[in-house]
Structure formats: C-alpha cells, structure tokens
Backbone as numpy.savetxt, mean C-alpha at the origin, in Angstrom:
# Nx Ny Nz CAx CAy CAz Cx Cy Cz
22.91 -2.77 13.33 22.37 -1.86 12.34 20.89 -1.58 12.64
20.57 -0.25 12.62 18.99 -0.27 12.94 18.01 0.00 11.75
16.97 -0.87 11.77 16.45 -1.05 10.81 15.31 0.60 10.51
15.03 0.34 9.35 14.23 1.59 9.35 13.01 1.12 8.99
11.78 2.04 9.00 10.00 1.66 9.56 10.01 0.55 8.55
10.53 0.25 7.08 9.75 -0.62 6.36 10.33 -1.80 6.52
11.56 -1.69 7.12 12.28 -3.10 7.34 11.48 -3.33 8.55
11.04 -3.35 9.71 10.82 -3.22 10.75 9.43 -3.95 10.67
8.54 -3.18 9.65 7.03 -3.70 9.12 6.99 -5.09 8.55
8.44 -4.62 7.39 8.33 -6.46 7.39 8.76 -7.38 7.83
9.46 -7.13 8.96 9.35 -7.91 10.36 8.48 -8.53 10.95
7.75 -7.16 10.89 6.55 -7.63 11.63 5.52 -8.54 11.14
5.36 -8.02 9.91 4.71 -8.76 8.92 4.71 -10.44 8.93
6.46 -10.73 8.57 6.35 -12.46 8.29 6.29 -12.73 9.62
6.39 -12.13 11.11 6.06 -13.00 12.34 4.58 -12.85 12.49
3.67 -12.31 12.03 2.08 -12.29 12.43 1.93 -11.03 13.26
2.69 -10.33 13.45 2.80 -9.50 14.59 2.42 -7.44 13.59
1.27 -7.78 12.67 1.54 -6.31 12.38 0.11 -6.03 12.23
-0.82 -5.53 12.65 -2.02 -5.60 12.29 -2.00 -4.72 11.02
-2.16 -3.82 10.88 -1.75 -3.35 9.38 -2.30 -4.40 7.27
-1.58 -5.54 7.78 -0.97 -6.64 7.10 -2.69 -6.75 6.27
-2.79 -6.44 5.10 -3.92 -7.57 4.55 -3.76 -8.40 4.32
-2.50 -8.62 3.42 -2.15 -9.95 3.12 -0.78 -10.20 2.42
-0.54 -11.56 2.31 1.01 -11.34 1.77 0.63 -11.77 -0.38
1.37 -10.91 -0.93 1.35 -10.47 -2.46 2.51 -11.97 -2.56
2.64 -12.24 -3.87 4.20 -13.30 -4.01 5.51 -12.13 -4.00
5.25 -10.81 -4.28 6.48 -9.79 -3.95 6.35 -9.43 -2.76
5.98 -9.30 -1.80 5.86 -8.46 -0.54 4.56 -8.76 0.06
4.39 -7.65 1.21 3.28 -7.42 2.15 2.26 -6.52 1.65
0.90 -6.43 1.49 -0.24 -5.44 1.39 -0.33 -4.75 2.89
-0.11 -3.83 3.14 -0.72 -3.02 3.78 -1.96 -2.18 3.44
-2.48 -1.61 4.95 -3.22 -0.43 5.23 -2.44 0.77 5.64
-2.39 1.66 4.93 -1.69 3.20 4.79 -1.92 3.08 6.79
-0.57 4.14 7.13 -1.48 4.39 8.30 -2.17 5.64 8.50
-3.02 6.43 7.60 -3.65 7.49 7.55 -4.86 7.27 6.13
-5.46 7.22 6.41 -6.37 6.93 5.73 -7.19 8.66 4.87
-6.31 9.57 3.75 -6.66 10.98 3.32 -7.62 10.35 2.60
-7.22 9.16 1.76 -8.64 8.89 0.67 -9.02 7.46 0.98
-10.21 7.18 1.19 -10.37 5.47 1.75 -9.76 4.44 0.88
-8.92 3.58 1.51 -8.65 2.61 0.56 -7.13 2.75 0.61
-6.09 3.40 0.63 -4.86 3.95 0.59 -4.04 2.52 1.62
-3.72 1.75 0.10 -2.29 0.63 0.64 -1.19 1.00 0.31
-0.58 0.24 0.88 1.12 0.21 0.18 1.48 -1.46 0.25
2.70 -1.35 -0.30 2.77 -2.78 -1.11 4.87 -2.66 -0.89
4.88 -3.51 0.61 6.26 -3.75 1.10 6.95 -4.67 0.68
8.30 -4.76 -0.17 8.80 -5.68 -0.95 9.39 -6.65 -0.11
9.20 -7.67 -0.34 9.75 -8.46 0.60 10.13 -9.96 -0.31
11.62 -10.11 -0.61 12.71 -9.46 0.45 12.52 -8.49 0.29
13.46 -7.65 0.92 13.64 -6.44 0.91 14.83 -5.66 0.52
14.91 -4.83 -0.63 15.63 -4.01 -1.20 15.66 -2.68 -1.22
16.88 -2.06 -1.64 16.75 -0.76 -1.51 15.65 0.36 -2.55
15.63 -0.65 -3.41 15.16 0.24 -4.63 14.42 -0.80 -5.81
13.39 -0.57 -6.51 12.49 -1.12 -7.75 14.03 -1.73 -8.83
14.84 -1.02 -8.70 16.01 -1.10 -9.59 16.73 -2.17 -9.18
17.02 -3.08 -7.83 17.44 -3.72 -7.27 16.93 -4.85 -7.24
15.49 -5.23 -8.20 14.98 -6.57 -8.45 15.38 -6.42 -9.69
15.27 -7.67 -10.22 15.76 -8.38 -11.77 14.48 -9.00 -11.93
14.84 -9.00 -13.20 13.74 -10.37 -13.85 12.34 -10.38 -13.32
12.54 -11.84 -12.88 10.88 -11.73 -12.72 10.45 -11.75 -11.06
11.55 -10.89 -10.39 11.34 -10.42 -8.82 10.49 -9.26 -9.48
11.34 -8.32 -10.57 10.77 -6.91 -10.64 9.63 -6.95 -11.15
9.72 -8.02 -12.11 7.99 -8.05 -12.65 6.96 -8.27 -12.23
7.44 -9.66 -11.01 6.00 -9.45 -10.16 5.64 -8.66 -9.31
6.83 -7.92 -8.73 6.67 -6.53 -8.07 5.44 -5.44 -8.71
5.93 -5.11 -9.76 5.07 -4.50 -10.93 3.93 -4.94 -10.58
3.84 -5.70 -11.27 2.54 -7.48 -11.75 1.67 -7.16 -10.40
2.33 -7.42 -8.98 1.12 -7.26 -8.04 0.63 -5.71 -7.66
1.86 -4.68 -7.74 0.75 -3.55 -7.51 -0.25 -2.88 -8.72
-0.43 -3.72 -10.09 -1.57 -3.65 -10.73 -2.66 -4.35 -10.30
-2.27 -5.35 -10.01 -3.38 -6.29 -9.31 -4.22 -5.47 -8.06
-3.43 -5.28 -7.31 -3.79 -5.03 -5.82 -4.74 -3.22 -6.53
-4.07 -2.19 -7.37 -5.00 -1.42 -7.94 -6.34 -1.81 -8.75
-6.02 -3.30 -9.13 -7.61 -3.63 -9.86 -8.44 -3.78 -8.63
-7.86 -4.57 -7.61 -8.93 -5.02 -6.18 -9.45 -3.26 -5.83
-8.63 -2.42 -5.76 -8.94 -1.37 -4.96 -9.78 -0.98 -6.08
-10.26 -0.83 -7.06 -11.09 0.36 -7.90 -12.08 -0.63 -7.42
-12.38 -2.30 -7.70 -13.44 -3.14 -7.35 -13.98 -2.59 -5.81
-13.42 -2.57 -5.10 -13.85 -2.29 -3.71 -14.16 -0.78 -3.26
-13.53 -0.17 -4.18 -13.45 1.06 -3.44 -14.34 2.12 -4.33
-14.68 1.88 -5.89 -15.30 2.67 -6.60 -14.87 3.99 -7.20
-13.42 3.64 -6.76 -12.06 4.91 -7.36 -12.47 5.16 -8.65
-12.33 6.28 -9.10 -11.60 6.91 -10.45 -10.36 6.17 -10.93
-9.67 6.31 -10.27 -8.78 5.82 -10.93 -7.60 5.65 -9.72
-6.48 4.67 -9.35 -5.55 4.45 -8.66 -4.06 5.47 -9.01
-3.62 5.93 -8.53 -2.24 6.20 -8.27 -0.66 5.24 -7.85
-0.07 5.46 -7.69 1.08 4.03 -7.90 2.08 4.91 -7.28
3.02 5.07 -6.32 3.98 5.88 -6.10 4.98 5.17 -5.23
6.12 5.14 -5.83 7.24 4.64 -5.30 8.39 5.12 -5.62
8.84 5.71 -3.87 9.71 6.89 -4.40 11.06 6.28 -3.08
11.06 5.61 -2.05 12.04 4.99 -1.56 13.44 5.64 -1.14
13.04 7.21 -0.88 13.74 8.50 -0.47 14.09 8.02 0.93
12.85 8.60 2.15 13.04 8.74 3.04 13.50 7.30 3.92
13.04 6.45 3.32 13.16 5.10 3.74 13.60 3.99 2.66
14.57 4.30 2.87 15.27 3.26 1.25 15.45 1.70 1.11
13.89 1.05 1.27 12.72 -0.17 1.40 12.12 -0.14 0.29
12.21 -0.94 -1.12 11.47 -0.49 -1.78 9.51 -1.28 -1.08
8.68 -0.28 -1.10 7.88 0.39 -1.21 6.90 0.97 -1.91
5.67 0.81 -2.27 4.69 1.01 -2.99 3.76 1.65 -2.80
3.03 3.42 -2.69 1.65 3.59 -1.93 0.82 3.27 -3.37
-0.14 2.80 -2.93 -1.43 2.25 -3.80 -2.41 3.19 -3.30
-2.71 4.17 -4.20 -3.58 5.06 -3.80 -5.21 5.27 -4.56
-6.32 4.93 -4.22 -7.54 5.18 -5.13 -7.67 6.70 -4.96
-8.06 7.16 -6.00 -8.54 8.59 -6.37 -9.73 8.69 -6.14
-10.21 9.70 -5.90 -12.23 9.33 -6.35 -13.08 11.39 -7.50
-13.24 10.94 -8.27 -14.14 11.93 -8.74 -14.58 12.96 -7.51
-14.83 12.46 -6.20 -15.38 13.40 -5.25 -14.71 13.97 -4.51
-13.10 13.84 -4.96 -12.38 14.74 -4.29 -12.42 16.20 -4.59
-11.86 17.19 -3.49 -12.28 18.40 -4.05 -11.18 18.80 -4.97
-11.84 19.64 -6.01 -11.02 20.02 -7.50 -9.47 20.24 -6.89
-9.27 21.53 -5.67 -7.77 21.66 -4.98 -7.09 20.26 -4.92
-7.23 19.12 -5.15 -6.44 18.04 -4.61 -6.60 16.71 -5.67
-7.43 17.20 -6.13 -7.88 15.47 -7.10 -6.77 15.28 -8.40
-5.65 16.37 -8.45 -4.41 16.23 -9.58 -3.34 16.26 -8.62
-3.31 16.03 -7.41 -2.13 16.20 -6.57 -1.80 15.18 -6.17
-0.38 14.42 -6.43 -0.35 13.08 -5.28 -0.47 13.26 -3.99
-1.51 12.65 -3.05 -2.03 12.47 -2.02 -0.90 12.90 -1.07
0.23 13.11 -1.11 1.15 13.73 0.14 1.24 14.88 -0.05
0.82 15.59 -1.54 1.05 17.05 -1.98 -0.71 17.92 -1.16
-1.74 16.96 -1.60 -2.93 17.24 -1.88 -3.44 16.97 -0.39
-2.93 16.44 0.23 -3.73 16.11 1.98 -2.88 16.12 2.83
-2.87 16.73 3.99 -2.24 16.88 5.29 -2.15 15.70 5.92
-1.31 14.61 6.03 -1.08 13.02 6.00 -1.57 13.12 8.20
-1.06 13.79 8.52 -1.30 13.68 9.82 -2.47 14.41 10.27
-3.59 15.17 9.69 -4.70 14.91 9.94 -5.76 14.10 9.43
-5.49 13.42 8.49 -6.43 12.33 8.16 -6.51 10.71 9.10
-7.84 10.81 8.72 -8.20 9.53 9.78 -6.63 8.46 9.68
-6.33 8.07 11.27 -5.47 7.18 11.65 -6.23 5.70 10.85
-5.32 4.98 10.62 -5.61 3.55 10.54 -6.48 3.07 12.46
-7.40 2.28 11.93 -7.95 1.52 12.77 -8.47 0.10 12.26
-8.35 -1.14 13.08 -8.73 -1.89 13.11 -9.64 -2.40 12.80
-10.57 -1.50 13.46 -12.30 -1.79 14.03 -12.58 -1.20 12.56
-12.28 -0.03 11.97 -12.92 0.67 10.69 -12.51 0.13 10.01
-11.27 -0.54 9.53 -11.11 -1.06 8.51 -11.01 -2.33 7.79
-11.00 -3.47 9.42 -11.28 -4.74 9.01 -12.59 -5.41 8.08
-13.56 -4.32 7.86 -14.10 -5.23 6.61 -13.79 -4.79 5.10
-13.16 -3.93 4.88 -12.60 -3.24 3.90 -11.19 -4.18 3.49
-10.43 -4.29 5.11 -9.16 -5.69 4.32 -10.11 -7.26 4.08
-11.01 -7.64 4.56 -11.36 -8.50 4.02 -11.99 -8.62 2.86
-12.57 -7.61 2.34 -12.51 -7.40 0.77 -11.34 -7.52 -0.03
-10.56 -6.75 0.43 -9.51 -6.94 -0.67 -8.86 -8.26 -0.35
-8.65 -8.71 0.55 -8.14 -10.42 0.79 -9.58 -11.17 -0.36
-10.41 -11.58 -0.04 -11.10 -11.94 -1.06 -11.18 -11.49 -2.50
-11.20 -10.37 -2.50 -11.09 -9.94 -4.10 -9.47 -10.62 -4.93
-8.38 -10.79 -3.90 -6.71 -11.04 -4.03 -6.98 -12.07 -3.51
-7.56 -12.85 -3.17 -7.66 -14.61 -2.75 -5.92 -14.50 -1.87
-5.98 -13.67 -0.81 -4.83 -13.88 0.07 -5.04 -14.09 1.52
-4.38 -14.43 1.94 -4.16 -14.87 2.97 -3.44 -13.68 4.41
-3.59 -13.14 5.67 -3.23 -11.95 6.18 -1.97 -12.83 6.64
C-alpha cells in the first residue's frame, strides 16, 4: 500500500529523519509548513495516524484539539500574530492533519479574511529552510517545552 505525504512525514518523523519536525505534541508531530506565505505557518500531524478528527475518541480527540490550541498560543507568543487560524480539512490527503496558521494585522486587506491557500499562491512563497527557520523552531520548542 503506498503511503501518502502525511503518512510518510510521520515516518519520518518518529525515525529522526524529517527536518521539518519541531517537536513531538502527546497527539502528533509539530511541523514547519513547507512554504512559509505568513511566518510562522505549522501543521500539527496526528500520530497515530487516522483518517479523519472524527476517527479519535475521547481523550485522543481532545488532546488533538487541546494541542493545536496550545501550539496557536506558542505561535501568537513568538510570532506577534493577530490572531491564528486552525484548518483541518484531510481531503487531499486523508491523515488527519492540522495547518496552524498566524495571521498578522500587516497583511494586505486582499488576503487578511482569506484562508491562507485562498489568499497566497502556496508555491511562491518562501520554501521552508533550515538555516531561516531554526531559531524560530527553537522558540516554539521552548515556549512548548518539547523535544524535536
């Protein structure tokens, strides 16, 4: 069976093998988006891994929930957002899946009510990098006392 990108990530993830990875949540993996439209842009890979938010019970789904509020409090601390976005839609890749998105007041008026795939061209915004963004995941690992 071939896995698809988010199964694959969190593959990569529990072997050490994903640079991406900020850290591991008690539901899943923190990522770094790999396009960076607004700085700060994670997602939050469930792990295990299910098809859908609907497919945890109890208190899998709650801490599911539970950490991508968390991981949005670290990002407004670090990032100086307006306000976070939350989107989990588990269409194209049926992993449930989380983008954690900060907003910022300084977006331009065309885009600052649009979810970030409506409002920004995902493949021209800055690629994920390493070098740019490793002190930005070590904020949020410190702010989330986690571990990569």
């Amino acid at each position: 069976m071939t896995k698809n990108v988010i199964q694959q990530r969190v593959e990569w993830a529990r072997e050490g093998k994903f640079p991406q990875v900020i850290g591991r949540m008690p539901s899943g993996w923190l990522i770094v988006a790999d396009t960076q439209p607004v700085q700060g842009y994670c997602q939050l890979l469930s792990d295990p891994i299910v098809p859908s938010l609907n497919d945890l019970h109890g208190q899998e789904r709650m801490q599911y929930l539970a950490d991508c509020v968390t991981i949005g409090d670290a990002l407004l601390k670090a990032t100086g957002a307006t306000r976070i976005n939350y989107e989990t839609w588990c269409n194209q890749e049926p992993s449930l899946h989380t983008h954690i998105v900060p907003r910022y007041q300084t977006e331009a008026d065309s885009v600052k009510t649009k979810p970030v795939c409506v409002g920004y061209v995902g493949i021209s915004a800055r690629p994920f990098a390493l070098e740019q963004d490793a002190a930005f995941m070590e904020e949020i690992r410190k702010l989330l006392n986690i571990q990569p």
